[in-house]
N, C-alpha and C positions, 0 to 999 in steps of 0.2 A: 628394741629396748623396752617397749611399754610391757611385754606379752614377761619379761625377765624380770623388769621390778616389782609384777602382780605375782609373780612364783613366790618371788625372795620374798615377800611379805605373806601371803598366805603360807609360805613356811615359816617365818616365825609369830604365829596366832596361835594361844595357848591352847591347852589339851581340849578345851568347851568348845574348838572351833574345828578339830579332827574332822576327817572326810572317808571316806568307801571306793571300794572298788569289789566288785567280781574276779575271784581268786581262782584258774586250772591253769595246770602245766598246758594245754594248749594256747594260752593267751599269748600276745603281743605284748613283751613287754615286760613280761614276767619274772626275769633277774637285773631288770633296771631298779638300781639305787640311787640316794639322792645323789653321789656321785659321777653320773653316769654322762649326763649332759651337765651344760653350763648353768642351768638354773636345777631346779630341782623337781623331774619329771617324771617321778614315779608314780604308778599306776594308780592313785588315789588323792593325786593331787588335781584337783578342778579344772575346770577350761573356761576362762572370758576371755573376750577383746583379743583373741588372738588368729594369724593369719592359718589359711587352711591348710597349709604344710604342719603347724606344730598343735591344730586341734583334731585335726581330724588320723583316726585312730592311735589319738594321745601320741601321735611323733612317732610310733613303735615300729613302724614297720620294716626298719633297720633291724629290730629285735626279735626274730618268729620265732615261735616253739621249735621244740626238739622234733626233728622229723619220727612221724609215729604219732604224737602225742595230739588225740583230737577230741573235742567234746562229744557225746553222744547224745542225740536226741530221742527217745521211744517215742513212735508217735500214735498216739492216741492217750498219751500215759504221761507223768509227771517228768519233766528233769530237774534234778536238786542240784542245786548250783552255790556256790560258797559266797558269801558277800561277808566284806571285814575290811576295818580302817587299818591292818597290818596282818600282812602273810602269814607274821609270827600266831595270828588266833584263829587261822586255817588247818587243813591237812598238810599243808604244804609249810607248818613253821620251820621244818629242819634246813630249809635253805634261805631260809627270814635274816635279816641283820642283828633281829634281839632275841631268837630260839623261841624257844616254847613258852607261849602265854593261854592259847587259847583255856575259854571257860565255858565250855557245852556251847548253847545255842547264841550267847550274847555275841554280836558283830564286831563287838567296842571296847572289850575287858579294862577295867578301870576306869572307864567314861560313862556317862551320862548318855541319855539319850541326843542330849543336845551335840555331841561327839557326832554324830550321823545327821546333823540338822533338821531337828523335831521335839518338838516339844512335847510330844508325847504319840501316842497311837492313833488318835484321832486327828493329827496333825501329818500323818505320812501320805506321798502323794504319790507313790505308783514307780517303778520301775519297768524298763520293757527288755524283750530280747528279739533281736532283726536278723534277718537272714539274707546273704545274697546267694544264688545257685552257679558259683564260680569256683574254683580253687586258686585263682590268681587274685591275689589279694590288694594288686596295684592295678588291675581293672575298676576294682568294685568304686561307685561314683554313689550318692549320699542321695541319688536317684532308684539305684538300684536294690538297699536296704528294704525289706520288708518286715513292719514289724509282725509276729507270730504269735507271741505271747507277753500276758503282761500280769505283773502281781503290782495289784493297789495297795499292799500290804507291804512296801518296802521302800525304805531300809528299814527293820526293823529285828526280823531273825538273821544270822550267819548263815542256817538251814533255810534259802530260800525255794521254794517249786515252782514252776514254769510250767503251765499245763501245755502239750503239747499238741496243736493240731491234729486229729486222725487222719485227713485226708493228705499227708504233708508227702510231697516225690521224693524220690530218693534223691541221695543227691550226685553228683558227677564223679569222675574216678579222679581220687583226690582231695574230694569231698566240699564242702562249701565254706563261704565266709560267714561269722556271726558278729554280731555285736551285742553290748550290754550298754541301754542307756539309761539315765537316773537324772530327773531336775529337782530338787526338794524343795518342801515349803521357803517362803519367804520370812519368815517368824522365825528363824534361827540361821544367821550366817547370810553367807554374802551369794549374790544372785550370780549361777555358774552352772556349766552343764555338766556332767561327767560322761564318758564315751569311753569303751576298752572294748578291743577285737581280737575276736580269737576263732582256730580252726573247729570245724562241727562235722557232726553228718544224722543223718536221719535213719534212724533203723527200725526195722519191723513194717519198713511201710508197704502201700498196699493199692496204693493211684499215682497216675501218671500223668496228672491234672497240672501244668505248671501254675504258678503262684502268678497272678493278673500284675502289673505294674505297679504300683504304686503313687499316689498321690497324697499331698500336702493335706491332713489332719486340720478342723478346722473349731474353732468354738460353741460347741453347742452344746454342752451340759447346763445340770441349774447352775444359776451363778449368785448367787445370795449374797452376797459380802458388794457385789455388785449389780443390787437392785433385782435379780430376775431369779426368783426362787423354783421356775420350772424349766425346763431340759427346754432346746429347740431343736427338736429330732430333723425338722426338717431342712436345716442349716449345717448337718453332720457332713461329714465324709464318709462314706460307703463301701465297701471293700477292704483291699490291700492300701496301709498307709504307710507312708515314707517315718522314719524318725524327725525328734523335735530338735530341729538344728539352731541356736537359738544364741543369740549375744557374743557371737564373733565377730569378726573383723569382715566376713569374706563366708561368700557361702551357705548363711543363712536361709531357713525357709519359715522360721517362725520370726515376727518382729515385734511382741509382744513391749509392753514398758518393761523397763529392768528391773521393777520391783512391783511388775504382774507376770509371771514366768507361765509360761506353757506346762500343762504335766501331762504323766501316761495315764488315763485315769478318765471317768466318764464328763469329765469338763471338756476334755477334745474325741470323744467318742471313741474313747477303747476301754472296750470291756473288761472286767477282770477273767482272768484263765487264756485260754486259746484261744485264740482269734479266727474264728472257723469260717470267716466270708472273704476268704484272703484269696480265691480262687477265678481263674480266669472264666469258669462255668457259674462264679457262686449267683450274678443276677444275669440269667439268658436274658431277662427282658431289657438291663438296662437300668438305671435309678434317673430319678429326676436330678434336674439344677438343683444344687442345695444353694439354700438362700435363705434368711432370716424369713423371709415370709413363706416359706414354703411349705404344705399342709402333708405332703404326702408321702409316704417312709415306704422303702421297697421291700420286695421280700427276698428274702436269701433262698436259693437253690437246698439242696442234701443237708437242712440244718444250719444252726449257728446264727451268725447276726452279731452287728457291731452299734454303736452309736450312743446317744442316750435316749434311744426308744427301747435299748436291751434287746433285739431283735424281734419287738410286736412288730408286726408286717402293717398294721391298718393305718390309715390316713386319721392326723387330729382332726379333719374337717370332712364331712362328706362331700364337700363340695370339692374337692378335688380329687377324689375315689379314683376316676380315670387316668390322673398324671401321672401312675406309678411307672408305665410302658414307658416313657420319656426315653429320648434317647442319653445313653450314658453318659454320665459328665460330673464331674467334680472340681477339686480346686483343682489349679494346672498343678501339673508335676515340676515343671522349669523354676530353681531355685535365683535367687536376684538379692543384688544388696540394694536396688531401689528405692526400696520403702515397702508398706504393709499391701492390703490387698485388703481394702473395707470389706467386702462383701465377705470376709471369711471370718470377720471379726464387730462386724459392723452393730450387732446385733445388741452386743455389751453396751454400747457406747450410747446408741441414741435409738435403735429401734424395736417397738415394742414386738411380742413376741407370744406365741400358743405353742402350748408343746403338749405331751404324755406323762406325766409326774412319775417320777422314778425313785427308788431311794440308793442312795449310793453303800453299795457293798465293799465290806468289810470281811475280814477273816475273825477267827475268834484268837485273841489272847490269851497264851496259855502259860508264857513266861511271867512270873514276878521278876520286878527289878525295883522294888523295896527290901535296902541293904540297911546293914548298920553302918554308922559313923567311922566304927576301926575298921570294917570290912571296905570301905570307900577308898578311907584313906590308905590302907594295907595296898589296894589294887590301884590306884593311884601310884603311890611308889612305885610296885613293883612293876606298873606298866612306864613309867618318866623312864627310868635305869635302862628301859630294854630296848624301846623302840619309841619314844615320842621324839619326833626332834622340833615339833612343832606345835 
C-alpha cells in the first residue's frame, strides 16, 4: 500500500517536480503508460520505500522490448543515449501519449531545470550506465550489475554520451543486460532513485578480459558541505563497482540518511567517462583495505583508474609506499537491509582524513536556457495539454 500512495502522490506534484528517464526501443518498459499498472509506473516515475519486486528494473520485466531491438555499445567510442521526462521529447515521440514535443537538446521542453531536479549545472550529480554479461534478464541480481560508464554532467542534455570502455568483451549470443541509473541532488525534490533496464551489446570490441565482480562503491570524495574539503582516495572502492541501490524497502546496498543520498560522481569514486579499471586483470597486484585511514591508492593495469585519486597510482604518505601489493579487498559485495557498514562511510562522520586534492570535473555548457516569459509560458501550455499529468 505505502509503495502506491508514494506513486499517487508523486503523480500528482506539479510540473517543477517532473522526473527522467533514459529513452530506446530496447528498454524495459518502454510502452508502459500511467495506465498500465495500478499506480502509476512509468518509466520516469521515481523509486523509494519500495519492495524489490516493484524497484528493481522499475517492475518492467513483464514488459521487454521488441525482439531485435537492442542498444549498442562502440567500445572505445561514445554511446548517445536519450534522457527525457516524456517519450513525446525523444526519437521515439510518435508512440508517446502527447506526440511530438521535443525541442533539440532540452530533456524537459516546458520546464525548468528544476523539472530534472537541479537547480542549475553546478547542482547535477552524475548518472551511470551498468552492465551484466547475460541475456537473461531474470538472472541478473543487483550483484551482478557493473557499472561502465558514467556522465557527471546528467540530467542535464536529452543528447547524453556515455564513454565507453575500450577494453569491454563482447557480449554473449543474445547480447547483455544494461541499466541506466540516476540519484539527483537533494536541493530539488524528494530523495529517490531512478533505475530502467534495457537490452545492449558491445561492438567493435577487441579483448576478451571478462569484467572482475563488482563491489559496493564507498565514500571517499571531497565532501565540503560536510566538513572534509579533500578526497580520501584511500577509502575508495577500486575496480568494478555495483550500482547505488539506495532507500528501498529491501535490498539496498547504499544506506545513506535520506536527505544525504549517494551519487555517480567522484564523492563515491566514479570517475567521469569510462570506467576503464572495471577489469578482472585491471590490478594483478591486488589494492589494499580501503579505509578512512588508508594512505596507499593502487595502480591500474593497461590504463584508466577510478576513485577520487583520478587514477594517480602514488601513495598520500610515503609511509605506506609498500601497502599497495595488499591483498585484494574491498567493501563486501553481499547486499543487507541490516544497517550501514561504518568503515565505508565512517570517514564523513567522525574521522579525520588525507587524501590527493582533486577538482571535480564538469563538462562544458553549451545549451542556454534563458527563455522569455511568453516563450516559458507558450511551452508550459503546450507541454500541460500533451503529456504532463503530474
Amino acid at each position: 500500500m505505502i509503495p502506491l500512495l508514494i506513486a499517487a502522490a508523486a503523480a500528482s506534484l506539479p510540473l517543477a517536480s517532473a522526473h527522467a528517464s533514459i529513452w530506446t526501443s530496447s528498454m524495459f518498459g518502454f510502452n508502459v503508460t500511467e495506465q498500465t499498472f495500478s499506480y502509476d509506473n512509468r518509466a520516469v516515475v521515481p523509486l523509494m520505500h519500495m519492495p524489490f519486486s516493484q524497484w528493481w528494473f522499475h517492475g518492467h520485466l513483464d514488459y521487454p522490448p521488441n525482439a531485435g531491438d537492442i542498444f549498442e555499445l562502440p567500445a572505445g567510442q561514445a554511446a548517445t543515449a536519450e534522457i527525457a521526462c516524456n517519450k513525446g521529447a525523444t526519437t521515439w515521440y510518435n508512440s508517446s501519449e502527447g506526440g511530438d514535443i521535443r525541442s533539440g537538446d532540452d530533456p524537459c521542453p516546458g520546464g525548468t531545470p528544476a523539472a530534472y531536479h537541479t537547480t542549475g549545472l553546478d547542482d547535477v550529480k552524475g548518472c551511470a550506465l551498468a552492465i551484466a554479461y547475460t541475456s537473461d534478464v531474470r538472472a541478473v541480481q543487483p550483484e551482478d550489475l557493473v557499472v561502465f560508464s558514467v556522465n557527471q554532467t546528467c540530467v542535464w542534455h536529452r543528447f547524453t554520451d556515455f564513454q565507453v570502455p575500450a577494453r569491454m568483451p563482447p557480449c554473449p549470443d543474445g547480447g547483455c543486460i544494461c541499466t541506466w541509473n540516476w540519484i539527483h541532488s537533494p536541493d530539488s525534490g524528494g530523495e529517490q532513485i531512478y533505475m530502467n533496464g534495457f537490452r545492449c551489446t558491445v561492438t567493435g570490441s577487441t579483448s576478451d578480459v571478462p569484467l572482475a565482480k563488482p563491489k559496493v562503491a564507498r565514500r571517499c570524495g571531497a565532501d565540503p558541505e560536510h566538513g572534509h574539503p579533500d578526497p580520501s582516495p584511500g577509502n575508495c572502492t577500486y575496480g568494478a563497482k555495483q550500482g547505488l541501490y539506495w532507500l528501498q524497502q529491501e535490498r539496498n546496498n547504499m544506506f545513506e540518511d535520506e536527505y544525504d543520498p549517494p551519487f555517480y560522481n567522484d564523492l563515491y569514486g566514479f570517475r567521469d567517462g569510462a570506467q576503464d579499471d572495471i577489469f578482472e586483470d585491471s590490478y594483478p597486484d591486488g589494492v589494499p583495505e580501503p579505509s578512512p585511514e588508508q594512505t596507499a591508492v593502487p595502480t591500474p593495469a593497461n590504463g584508466g583508474g577510478s576513485g577520487a585519486a583520478n587514477s594517480e597510482a602514488t601513495p598520500a604518505s610515503g609511509a605506506a609506499a609498500g601497502s599497495a601489493s595488499a591483498a585484494a579487498s574491498s567493501a563486501s559485495s553481499t547486499t543487507s537491509t541490516a544497517g550501514p557498514r561504518p568503515s565505508a562511510r565512517g570517514f564523513r562522520r567522525s574521522t579525520e582524513h588525507t587524501g590527493v586534492p582533486v577538482g571535480f570535473r564538469t563538462k562544458s555548457f553549451t545549451q542556454s536556457r534563458k527563455l522569455s516569459a511568453a516563450d516559458i509560458k507558450n511551452r508550459l501550455l503546450k507541454a500541460r495539454r500533451s503529456f504532463w499529468p503530474h
